[in-house]
Phi, psi and omega in degrees: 000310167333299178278335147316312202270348189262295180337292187294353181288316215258295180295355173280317188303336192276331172299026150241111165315334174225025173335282179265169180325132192286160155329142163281346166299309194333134168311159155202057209249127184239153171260157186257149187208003145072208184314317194260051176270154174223189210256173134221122160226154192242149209198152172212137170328108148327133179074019181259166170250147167289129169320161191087156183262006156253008188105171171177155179236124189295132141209173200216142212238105181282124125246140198311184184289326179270006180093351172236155180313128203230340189202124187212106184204179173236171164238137146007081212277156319295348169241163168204130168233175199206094167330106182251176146280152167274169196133183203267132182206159137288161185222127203231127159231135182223175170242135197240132177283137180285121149263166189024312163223196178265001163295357162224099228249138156309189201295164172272129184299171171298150181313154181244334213223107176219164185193163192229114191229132189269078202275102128330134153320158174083342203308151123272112129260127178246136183232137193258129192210118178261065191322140184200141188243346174270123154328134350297014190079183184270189188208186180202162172221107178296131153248156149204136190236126168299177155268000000 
């Protein structure tokens, strides 16, 4: 009974994507954005899985008109949103593979997702991201809707 009761502890616990501690390497860099902000949120196709055979954690990395990191953080499986700035930024997505968990993450995969985005206060942009394991790999598709 002891190990029934453990058992089931341990799978209630895998229904959250993130029950433990992300790898202490994860990027986790948020920009501060006061008042005058827009969204970046990420959606992935219902009934898709995170790549890998443990799992893996998305991320998503902005950079300015000079090349530095205005955002480097992950999101949230299966949605996510995230307060960015406005401005001119690259938008780069890649994925770090769970071993054994996600407290331990491998190397950051090659961008998987990149777009060059022109952000208004108010902004939604959404990236639609099609985890895939099968050549081509995966992929994304960027919107943006003013306010």
């Amino acid at each position: 009974m002891g190990t029934l009761i453990l058992l089931g502890a341990m799978v209630a616990g895998c229904s959250s994507y993130f029950d433990m501690p992300l790898d202490a390497s994860a990027a986790h860099v948020e920009p501060w954005v006061g008042h005058h902000g827009a969204v970046l949120e990420t959606t992935v196709p219902e009934g898709s899985r995170p790549m890998g055979v443990e799992g893996s954690v998305l991320f998503f990395r902005l950079l300015n008109e000079h090349g530095r990191t205005v955002m480097d953080t992950f999101f949230q499986w299966p949605r996510d949103a995230k307060e960015i700035p406005a401005g001119h930024f690259s938008l780069v997505g890649y994925w770090r593979g769970c071993n054994g968990n996600c407290g331990n993450l491998s190397a950051p995969s090659a961008p998987f997702c990149r777009g060059e985005l022109d952000v208004a206060p108010g902004d939604v942009i959404s990236v639609l991201v099609f985890p895939s394991s099968l050549a081509p790999g995966p992929s994304c598709r960027i919107t943006a809707a003013s306010s």
